[in-house]
N, C-alpha and C positions, 0 to 999 in steps of 0.2 A: 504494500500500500504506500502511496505517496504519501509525503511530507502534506501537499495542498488539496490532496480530497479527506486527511486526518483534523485538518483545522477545519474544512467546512463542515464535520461531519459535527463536532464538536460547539463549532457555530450552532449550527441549530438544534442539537440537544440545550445546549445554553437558553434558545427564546422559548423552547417547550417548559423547562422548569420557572425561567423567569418571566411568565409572562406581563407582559405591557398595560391589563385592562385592570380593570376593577376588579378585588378580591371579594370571595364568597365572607360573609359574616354571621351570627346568628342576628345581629339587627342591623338598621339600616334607614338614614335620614334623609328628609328634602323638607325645602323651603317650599310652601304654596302663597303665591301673593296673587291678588285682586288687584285692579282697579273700579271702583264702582261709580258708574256715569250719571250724571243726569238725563233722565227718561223720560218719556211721558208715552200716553196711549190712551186711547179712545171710543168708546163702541157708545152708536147711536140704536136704542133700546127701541125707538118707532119707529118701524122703516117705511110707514107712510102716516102722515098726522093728516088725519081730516079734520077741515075746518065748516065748524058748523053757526046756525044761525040758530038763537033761540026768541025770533019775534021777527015781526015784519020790518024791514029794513035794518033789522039791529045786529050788528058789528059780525062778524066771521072769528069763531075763535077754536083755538085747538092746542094741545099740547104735547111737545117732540120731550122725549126722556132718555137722560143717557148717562154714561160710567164711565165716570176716568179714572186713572191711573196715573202719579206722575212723584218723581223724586226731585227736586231741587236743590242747587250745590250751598252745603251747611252755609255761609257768613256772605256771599252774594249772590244768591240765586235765585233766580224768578223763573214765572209761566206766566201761561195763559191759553185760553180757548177761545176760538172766534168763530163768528159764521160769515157766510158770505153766500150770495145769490147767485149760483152759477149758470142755471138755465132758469130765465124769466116766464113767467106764467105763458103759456099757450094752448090752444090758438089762439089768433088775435080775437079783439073785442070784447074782450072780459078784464079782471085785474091786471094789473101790471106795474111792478117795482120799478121799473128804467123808465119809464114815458107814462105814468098814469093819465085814464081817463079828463081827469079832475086835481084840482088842486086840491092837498088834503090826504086823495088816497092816497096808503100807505099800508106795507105789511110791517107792524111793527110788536115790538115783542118785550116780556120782562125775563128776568133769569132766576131763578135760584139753585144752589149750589151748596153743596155739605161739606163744614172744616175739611183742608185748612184751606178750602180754594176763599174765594169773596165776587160775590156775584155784581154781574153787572147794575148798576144804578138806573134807577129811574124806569123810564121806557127809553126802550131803541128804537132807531127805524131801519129794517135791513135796506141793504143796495146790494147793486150786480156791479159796484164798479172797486167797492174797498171792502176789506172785513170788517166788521162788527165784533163787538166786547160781547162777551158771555162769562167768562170769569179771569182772577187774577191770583197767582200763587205769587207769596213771597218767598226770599232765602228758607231752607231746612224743612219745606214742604215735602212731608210724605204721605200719601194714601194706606187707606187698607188693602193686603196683600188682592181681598176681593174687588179694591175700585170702591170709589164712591159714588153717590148719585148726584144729579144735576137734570135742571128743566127748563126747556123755554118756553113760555106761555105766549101764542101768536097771538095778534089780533089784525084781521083785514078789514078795512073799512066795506064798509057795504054800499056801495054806489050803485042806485037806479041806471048809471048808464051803462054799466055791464050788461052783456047778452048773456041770455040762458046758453047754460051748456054746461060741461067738465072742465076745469082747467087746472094745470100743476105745475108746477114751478119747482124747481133743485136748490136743494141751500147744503152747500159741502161745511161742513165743521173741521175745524183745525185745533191741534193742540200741540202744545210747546214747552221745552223745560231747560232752562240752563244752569 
């Protein structure tokens, strides 16, 4: 046998006893680290709100119900949830948010909202051109694991110059957390 097929023989008995990896142990450690983000999430609970009339000419009303979820970052964090009008009443000749018949009409709406969101004030009036306030979360907002609830109460004016018929309109909801 050679001198140079006795040292690589040698050689690699040498990397079988010392191997390079990780040793077998009875225990054995790691580090698990997170980052946890600000979240938020949404489910709209009517996935049609009819708006009804209870008297002759008197107001159109109905109300959309729905569950958020949302985390906000502990010492500057906020949200929010908006709506907004994204297909206008049709067919033509009946209500309509972008061009009403009349001055006056309006689909407009109030909120309510359960800790720790803060519902929108007053009445609203939606439009198809900006979002709309529905609620507002400050810093260290967190929901229950199930969501909390929230409502919008519509009101449509009821205008004599409406034609009979069906009409619906699309209001997308948004929510937000940082």
């Amino acid at each position: 046998m050679r001198i140079s097929q006795l040292i690589t023989g040698l050689a690699v008995a040498v990397c079988f006893l010392n191997p390079a990896h990780a040793q077998f142990a009875s225990t054995g450690t790691t580090t698990v680290s997170v980052t946890i983000a600000a979240e938020a999430s949404l489910q709209i609970d009517t996935s049609t709100t009819t708006l009804t009339s209870s008297g002759i000419f008197a107001n159109y009303t109905g109300t959309t119900t729905l569950t958020y979820k949302i985390r906000t970052t502990q010492s500057t964090g906020s949200g929010n949830v908006t709506l907004k009008v994204t297909t206008d009443f049709s067919p033509a000749n009946g209500p309509s948010v972008a061009s009403p018949p009349n001055a006056g009409d309006t689909l407009a709406y109030t909120c309510t909202v359960s800790a720790p969101g803060s519902a929108c004030t007053g009445s609203q009036t939606s439009s198809t051109s900006s979002s709309t306030p529905v609620a507002t979360f400050g810093a260290a907002a967190n929901s229950a694991v199930a969501g909390n609830s929230g409502s919008v109460a519509w009101t449509l004016t009821n205008d004599p110059a409406y034609h009979t018929g069906s009409y619906s309109a699309t209001v997308t909801f948004t929510v937000s957390a940082t």
